[in-house]
C-alpha atoms as an extended CHARMM CRD file, in Angstrom:
* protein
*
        93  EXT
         1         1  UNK       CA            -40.5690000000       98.3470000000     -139.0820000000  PROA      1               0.0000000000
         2         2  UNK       CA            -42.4370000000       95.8620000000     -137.1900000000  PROA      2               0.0000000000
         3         3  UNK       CA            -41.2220000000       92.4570000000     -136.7180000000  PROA      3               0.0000000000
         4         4  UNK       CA            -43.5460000000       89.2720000000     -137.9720000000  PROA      4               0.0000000000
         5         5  UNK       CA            -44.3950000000       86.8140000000     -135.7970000000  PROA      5               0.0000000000
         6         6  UNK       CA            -42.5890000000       84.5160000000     -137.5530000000  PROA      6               0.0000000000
         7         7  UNK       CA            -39.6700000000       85.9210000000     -137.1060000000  PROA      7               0.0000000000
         8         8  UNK       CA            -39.7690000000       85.5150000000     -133.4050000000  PROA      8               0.0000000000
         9         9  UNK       CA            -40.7780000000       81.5520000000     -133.6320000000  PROA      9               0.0000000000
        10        10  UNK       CA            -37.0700000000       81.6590000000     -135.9360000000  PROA      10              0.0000000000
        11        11  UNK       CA            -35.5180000000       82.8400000000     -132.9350000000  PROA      11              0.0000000000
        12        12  UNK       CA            -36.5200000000       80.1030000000     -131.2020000000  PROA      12              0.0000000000
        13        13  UNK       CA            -35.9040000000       76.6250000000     -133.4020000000  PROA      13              0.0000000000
        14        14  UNK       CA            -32.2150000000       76.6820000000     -132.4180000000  PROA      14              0.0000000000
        15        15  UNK       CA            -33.2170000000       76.2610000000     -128.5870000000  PROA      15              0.0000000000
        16        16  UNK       CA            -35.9060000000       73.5700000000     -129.8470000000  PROA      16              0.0000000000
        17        17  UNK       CA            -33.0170000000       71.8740000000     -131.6430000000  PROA      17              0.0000000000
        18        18  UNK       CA            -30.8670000000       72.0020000000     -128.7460000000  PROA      18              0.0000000000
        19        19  UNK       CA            -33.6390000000       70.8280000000     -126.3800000000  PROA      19              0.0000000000
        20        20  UNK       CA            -34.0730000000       67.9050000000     -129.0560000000  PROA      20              0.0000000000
        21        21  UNK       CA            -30.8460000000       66.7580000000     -128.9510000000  PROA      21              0.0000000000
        22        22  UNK       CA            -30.1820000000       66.4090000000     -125.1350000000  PROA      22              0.0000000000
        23        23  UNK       CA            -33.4350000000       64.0110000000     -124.9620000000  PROA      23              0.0000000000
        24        24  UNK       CA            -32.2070000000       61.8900000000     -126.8530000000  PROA      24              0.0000000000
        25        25  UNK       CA            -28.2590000000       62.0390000000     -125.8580000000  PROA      25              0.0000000000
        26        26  UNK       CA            -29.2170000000       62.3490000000     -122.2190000000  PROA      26              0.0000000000
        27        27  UNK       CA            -32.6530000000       62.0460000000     -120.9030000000  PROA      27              0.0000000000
        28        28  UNK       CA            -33.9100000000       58.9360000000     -122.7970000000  PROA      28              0.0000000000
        29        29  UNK       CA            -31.2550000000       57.0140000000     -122.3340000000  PROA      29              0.0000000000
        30        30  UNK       CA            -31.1850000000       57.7280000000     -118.4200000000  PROA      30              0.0000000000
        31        31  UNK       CA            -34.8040000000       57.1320000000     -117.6950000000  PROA      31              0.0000000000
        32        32  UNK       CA            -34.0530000000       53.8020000000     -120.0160000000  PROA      32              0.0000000000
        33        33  UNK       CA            -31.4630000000       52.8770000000     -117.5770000000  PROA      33              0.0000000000
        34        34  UNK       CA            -33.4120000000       53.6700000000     -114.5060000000  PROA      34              0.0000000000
        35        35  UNK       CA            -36.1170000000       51.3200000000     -115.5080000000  PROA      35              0.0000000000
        36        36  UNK       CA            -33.9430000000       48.1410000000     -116.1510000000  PROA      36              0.0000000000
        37        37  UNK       CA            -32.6850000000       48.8920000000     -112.8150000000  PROA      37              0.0000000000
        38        38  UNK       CA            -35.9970000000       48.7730000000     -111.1560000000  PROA      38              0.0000000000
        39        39  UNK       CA            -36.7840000000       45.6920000000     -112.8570000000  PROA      39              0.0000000000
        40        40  UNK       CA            -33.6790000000       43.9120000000     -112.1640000000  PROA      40              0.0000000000
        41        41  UNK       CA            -33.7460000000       44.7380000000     -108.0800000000  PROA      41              0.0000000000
        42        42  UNK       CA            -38.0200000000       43.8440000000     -108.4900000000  PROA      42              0.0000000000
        43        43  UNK       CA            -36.8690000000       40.6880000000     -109.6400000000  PROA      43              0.0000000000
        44        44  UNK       CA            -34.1080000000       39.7380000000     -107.3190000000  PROA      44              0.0000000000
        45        45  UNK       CA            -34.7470000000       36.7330000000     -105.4980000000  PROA      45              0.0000000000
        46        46  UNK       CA            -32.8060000000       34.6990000000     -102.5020000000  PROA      46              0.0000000000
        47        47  UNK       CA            -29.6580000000       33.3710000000     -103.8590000000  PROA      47              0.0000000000
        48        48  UNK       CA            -29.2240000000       35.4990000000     -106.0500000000  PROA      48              0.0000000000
        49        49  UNK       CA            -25.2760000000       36.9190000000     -105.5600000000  PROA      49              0.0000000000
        50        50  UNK       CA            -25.1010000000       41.0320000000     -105.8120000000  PROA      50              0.0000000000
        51        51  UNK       CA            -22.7810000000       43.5370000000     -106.3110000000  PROA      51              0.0000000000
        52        52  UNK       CA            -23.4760000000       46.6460000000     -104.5210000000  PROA      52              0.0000000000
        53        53  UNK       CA            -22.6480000000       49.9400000000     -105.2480000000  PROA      53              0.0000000000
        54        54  UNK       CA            -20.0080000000       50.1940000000     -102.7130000000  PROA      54              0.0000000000
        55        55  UNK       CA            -18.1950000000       47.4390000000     -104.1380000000  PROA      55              0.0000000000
        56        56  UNK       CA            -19.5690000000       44.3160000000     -101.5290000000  PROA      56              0.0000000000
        57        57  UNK       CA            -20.2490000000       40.8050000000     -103.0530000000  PROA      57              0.0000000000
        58        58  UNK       CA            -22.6260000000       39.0860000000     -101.6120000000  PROA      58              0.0000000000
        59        59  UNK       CA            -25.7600000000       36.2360000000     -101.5160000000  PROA      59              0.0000000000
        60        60  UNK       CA            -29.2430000000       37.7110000000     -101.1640000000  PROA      60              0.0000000000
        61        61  UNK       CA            -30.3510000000       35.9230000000      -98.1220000000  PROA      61              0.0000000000
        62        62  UNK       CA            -34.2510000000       37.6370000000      -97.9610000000  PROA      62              0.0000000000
        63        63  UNK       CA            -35.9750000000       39.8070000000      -99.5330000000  PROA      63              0.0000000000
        64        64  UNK       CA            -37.6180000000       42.7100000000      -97.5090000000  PROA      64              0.0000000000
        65        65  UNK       CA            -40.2730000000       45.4050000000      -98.4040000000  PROA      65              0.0000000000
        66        66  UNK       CA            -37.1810000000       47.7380000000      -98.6860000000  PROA      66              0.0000000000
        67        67  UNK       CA            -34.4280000000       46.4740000000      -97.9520000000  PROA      67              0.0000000000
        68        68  UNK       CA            -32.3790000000       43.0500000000      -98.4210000000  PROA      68              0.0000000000
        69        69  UNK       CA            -30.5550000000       40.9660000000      -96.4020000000  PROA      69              0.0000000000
        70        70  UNK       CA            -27.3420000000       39.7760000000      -98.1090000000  PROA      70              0.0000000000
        71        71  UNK       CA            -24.3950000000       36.8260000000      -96.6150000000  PROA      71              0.0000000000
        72        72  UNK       CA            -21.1790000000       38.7030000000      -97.1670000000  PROA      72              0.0000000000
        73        73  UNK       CA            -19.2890000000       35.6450000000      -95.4230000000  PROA      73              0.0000000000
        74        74  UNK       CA            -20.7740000000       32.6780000000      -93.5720000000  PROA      74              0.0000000000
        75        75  UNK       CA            -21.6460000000       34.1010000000      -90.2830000000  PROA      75              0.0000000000
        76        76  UNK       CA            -22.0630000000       38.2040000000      -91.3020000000  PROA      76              0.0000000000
        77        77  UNK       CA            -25.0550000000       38.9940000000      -93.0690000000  PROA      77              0.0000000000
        78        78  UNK       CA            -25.4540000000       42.7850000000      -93.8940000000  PROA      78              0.0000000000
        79        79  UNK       CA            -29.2330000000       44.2730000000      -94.3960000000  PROA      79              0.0000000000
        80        80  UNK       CA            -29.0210000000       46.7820000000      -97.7190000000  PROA      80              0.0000000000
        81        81  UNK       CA            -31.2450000000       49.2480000000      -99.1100000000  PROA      81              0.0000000000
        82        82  UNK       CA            -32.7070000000       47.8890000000     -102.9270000000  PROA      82              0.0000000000
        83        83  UNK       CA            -31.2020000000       50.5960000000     -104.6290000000  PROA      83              0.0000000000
        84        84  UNK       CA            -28.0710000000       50.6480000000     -103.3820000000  PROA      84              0.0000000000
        85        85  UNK       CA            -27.2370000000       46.7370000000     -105.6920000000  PROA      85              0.0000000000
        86        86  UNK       CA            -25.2120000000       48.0820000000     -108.9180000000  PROA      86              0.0000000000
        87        87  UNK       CA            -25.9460000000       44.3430000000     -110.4870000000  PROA      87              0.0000000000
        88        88  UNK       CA            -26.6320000000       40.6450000000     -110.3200000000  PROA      88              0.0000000000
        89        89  UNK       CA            -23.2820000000       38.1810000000     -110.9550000000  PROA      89              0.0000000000
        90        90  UNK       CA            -25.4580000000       35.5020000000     -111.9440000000  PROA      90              0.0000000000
        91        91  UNK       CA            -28.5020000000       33.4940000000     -109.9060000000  PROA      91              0.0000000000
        92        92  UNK       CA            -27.9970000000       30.3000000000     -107.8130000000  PROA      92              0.0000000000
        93        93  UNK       CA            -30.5100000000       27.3600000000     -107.8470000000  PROA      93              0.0000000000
């Protein structure tokens, strides 16, 4: 007895399903965080006060190509990579 070929596209709807699932539970929802970060650090501006993702508060000083310069206290100013800033506190003006 020969199997159908639809018997073999049976086989696989349970990995489908299970493929389904984790893009929405995982995937989606990471790529959907990845872009509000990118737009948040595009967007940063001078004064605006950081947190970065090693846990230093700070006042973006300038804004480089790459990088940023941030005022950690009044005379030490440390120069960060953009994707290292976990979030903005809130924007000076």
């Amino acid at each position: 007895m020969q199997p159908t070929p639809s018997a073999g596209l049976i086989q696989f709807i349970p990995l489908i399903f299970v493929f389904v699932v984790f893009y929405f539970l995982l995937i989606r929802p990471q790529q959907k965080k990845q872009k509000e970060h990118q737009l948040m650090v595009k967007n940063l501006k001078k004064n605006d006060e950081v947190v970065t993702m090693g846990g230093i508060h700070g006042t973006v000083v300038n804004v480089k190509d790459k990088t940023f310069v941030v005022r950690i206290d009044e005379n030490t100013k440390v120069e960060i990579d953009k994707s290292s800033v976990a979030y903005v506190k809130r924007t000076r003006e």
